[in-house]
N, C-alpha and C positions, 0 to 999 in steps of 0.2 A: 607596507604595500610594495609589490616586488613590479616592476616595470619598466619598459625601455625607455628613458628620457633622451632627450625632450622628446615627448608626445607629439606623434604628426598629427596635425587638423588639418592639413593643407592637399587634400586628395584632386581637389578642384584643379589644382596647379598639375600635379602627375601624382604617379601612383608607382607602387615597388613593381618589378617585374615577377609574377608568380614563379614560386619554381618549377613548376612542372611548363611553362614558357620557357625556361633557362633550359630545361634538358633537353625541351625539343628541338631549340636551334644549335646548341652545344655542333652535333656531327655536323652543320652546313659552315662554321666555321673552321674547320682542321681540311684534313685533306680526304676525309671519310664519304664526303656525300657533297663535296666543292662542284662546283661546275655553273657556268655560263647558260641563260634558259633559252639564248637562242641560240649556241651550239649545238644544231641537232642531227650533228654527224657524226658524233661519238655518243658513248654510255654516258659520258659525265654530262654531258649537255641534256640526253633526253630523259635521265634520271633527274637533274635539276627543272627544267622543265614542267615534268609529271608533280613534281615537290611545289612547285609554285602553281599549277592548275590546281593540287587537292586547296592547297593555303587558301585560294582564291574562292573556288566551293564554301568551304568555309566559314568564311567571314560574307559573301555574300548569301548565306543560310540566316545568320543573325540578323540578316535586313530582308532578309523573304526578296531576295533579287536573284536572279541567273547572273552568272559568272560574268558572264558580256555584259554586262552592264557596269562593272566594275574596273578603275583604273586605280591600279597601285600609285601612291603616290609619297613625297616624304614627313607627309604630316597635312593635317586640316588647313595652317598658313597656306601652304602650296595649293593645296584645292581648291582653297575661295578663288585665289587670283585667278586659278583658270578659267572659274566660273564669270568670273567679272572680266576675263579677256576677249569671250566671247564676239564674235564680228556683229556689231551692233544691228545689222537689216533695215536703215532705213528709223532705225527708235533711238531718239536720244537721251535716254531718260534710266536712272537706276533708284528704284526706292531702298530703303534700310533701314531696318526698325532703329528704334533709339536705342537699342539693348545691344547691341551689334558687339563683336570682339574686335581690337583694334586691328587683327588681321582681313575685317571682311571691312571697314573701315577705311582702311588705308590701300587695298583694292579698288574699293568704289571709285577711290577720290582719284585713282590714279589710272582707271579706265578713259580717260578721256570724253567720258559721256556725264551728263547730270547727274547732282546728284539731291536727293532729297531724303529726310528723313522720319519716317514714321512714328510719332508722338506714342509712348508710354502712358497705362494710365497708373495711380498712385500705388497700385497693389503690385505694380509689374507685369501687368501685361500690354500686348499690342491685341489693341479689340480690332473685328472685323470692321465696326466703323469707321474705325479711323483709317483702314487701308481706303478703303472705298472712296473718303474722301479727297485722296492724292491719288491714286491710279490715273491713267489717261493712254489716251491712244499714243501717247511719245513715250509709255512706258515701254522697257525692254525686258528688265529682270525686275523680279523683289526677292529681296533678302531676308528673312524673320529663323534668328536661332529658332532649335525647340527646346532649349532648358539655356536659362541662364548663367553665365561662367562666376556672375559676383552675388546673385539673389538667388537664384536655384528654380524660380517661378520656370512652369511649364506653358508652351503659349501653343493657344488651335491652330495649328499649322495647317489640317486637315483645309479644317474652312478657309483659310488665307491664301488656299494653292488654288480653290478652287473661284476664289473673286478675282486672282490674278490672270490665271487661267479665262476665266468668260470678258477678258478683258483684252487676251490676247498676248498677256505677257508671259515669261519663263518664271518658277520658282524655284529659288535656292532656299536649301534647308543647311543651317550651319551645325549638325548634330552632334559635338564634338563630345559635350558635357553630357548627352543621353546615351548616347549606344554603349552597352556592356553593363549600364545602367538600369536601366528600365527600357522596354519592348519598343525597337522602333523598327516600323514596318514600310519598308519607304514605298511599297504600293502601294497600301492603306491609306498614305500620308498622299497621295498622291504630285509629290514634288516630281522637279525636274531634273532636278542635282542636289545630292547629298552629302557633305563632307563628314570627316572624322576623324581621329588621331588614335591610335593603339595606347600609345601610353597614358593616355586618362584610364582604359579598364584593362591594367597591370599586364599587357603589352611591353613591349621593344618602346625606346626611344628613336625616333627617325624614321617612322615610315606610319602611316596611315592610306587613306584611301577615297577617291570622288565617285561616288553612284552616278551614273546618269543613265535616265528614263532611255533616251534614245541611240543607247547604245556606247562603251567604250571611248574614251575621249584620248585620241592620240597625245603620246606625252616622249619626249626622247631619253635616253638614258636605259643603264640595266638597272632593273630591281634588283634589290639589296635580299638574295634569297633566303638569307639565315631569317632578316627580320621578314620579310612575309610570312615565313615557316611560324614565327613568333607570333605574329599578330593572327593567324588560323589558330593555334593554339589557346590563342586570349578568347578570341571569338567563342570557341567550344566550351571552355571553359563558366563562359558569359552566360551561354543558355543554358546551363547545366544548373548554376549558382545562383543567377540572377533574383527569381523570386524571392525566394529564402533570405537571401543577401538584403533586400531592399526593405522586408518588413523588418530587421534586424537591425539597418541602422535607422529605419522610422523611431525603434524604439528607443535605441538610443540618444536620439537627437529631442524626443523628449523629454528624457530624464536629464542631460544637457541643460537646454532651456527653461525646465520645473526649478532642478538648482539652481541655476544663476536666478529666477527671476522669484524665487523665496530671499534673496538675500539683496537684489538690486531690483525694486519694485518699477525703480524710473526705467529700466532698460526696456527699449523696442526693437521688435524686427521689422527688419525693411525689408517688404513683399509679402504677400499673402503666403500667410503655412500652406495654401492647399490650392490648384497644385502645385505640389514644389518636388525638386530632387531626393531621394532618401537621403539621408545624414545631411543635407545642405542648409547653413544657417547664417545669414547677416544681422549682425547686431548694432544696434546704435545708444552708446552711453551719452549719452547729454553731457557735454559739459566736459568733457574727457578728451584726451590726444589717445588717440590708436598708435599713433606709431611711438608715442613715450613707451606707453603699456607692452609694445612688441618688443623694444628693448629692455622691458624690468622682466620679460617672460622670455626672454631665447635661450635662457638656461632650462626652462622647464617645457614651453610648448611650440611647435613649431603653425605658425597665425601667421596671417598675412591678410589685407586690405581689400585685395580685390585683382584684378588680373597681374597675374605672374611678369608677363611681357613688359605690363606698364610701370609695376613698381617703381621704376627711376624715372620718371617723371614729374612725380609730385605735386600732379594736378589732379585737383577736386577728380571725385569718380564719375565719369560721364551716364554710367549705370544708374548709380547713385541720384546723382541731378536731374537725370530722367524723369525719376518715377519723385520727384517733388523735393526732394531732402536741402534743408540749407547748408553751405559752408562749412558752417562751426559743426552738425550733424552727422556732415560728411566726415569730417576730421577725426571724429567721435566712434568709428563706426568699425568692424573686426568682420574678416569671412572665416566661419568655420565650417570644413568641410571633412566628416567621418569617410572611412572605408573598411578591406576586409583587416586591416590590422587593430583595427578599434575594439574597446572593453569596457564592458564595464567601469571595469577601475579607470583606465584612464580617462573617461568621461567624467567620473568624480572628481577626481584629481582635474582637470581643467577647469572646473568648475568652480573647486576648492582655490585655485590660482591667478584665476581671472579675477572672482572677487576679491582676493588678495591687493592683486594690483589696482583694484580699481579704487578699493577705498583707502588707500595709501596712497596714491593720486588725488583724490578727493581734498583728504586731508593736510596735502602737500600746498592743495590750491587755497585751503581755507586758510593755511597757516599763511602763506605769503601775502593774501590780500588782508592780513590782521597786522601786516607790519608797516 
């Protein structure tokens, strides 16, 4: 079986830069197509410019918004906070689902305003009930991802914009994990603000971007023009590939999950299969360490636990403990996440490896509790 090892699983965390992204921003870093976008007294500035208006086009096309409505930014982390820095009017109040990434998390807490958090139910989602519940007229923002970073579960953001909304509140949409993904329409969606990052759909590292409903949201600093060049590129690319892309790692995220769970009966997913992300999977071995199993596997697959940012932590997964899981469950537990470099074969092969280590674990634990 001929293949690149270790196997990335780990798409959720980032994704390779396409090449046809590399060649597009290739000229804006030489001295070919350089220039300053608000230099607009020379060629290079209104050449640079014009490169950063089409990029912009773009990437606000794959979210069905007009240009204005779009603030370049250096990634999703940056957007939430701007989102949550917002001058509060008089409301002291921020809700957040319990699924939250620790970037929209660690904004909330640090807005100086309330904060509360929006109970999960067991499958992974945030139901409309339970917003309805906690809204109130001291509400200012709610925050609800639309696809989760460690489950994949997709949540009605639709309807959650709109019980915030007749409530008088603003909604943040945290779309970091959906856009380039699967179809997000942020009119449709009717949010307020929508964040992103380029490198989740095989973009530039360092730049993403905040939607807002009401126009442009001042931010200081020059955009990094090779990577907007980059992340328009990713964009195009996104709607071009996207469908096809997504039934493709549907399929193989089941054949993934058929094989592990013909050879490991006891294994569960945590979150409902549907809706969920294409190629997105959390698994939970009973009785297993995750993170033993990641070190008997770094020579073959590249796995990981749950959000990238938090890995040094090494507290229980808040995700996780959300949607019900105990401790030991948690401990127990793998995010695998396909993309376009996945195959067949290396879905067999992970497969064929996971089990491996799982039941040499197993049998590691049966042998030490026999002495």
């Amino acid at each position: 079986m001929s293949m690149r090892l270790p196997v990335y699983l780990d798409y959720h965390a980032t994704t390779p830069c396409d090449p046809e992204v590399i060649d597009a921003m290739v000229p804006f870093f030489g001295s070919e197509k350089f220039g300053n976008t608000y230099a607009r007294s020379h060629q290079n500035g209104r050449r640079a410019a014009q490169a950063l208006a089409h990029a912009k086009e773009d990437t606000a096309s794959l979210l069905n918004a007009a240009p204005e409505m779009l603030t370049m930014t250096s990634g999703a982390t940056e957007s939430n906070r701007m989102v949550c820095e917002i001058a509060p009017s008089g409301r002291t109040e921020i809700l957040i689902s319990a699924l939250e990434h620790p970037s929209v998390v660690n904004a909330a807490q640090e807005s100086g305003l309330s904060v509360k958090v929006i109970p999960a139910n067991p499958d992974g989602f945030i139901l409309p009930e339970a917003l309805k519940a906690l809204i109130s007229k001291k509400t200012r923002l709610v925050s609800v991802m639309l696809a989760s970073h460690e489950i994949g579960t997709i949540q009605p953001v639709q309807e959650l914009a709109e019980i915030s909304h007749a409530a008088g509140a603003l909604f943040h949409c945290d779309a970091t994990q959906a856009v380039g993904r699967i179809p997000v329409d942020a009119t449709m969606l009717g949010v307020d603000f929508l964040s992103f990052s380029a490198h989740k759909f095989y973009g530039p590292q360092g730049i993403g971007g905040l939607y807002a409903r009401s126009g442009m949201v001042p931010r200081a600093g020059t955009v990094p023009l090779a990577l907007a060049v980059g992340m328009g590129a990713a964009c195009r690319i996104a709607a071009q590939t996207m469908a096809d892309e997504a039934q493709r790692l549907r399929n193989l995220a089941d054949t993934l999950l058929k094989a592990l769970q013909s050879s490991l009966p006891e294994m569960r997913v945590n979150g409902a299969l549907s809706p969920r992300l294409p190629g997105s999977l959390n698994l939970c071995f009973p009785g297993l360490d995750a993170e033993e199993m990641l070190l008997d596997l770094v020579a073959d697959l590249c796995l990981s636990t749950g959000a990238a940012c938090a890995s040094r932590t090494r507290k229980p997964s808040p995700v996780l403990k959300a949607i019900g899981l105990s401790d030991e469950d948690i401990a127990g537990s793998i995010r695998l996440s396909l993309g376009r470099m996945s195959t067949h074969d290396d879905v067999l092969y992970a497969a064929e490896k996971v089990i491996d280590a799982c039941l040499m674990q197993r049998k590691s634990c049966i042998s030490r509790a026999c002495q």
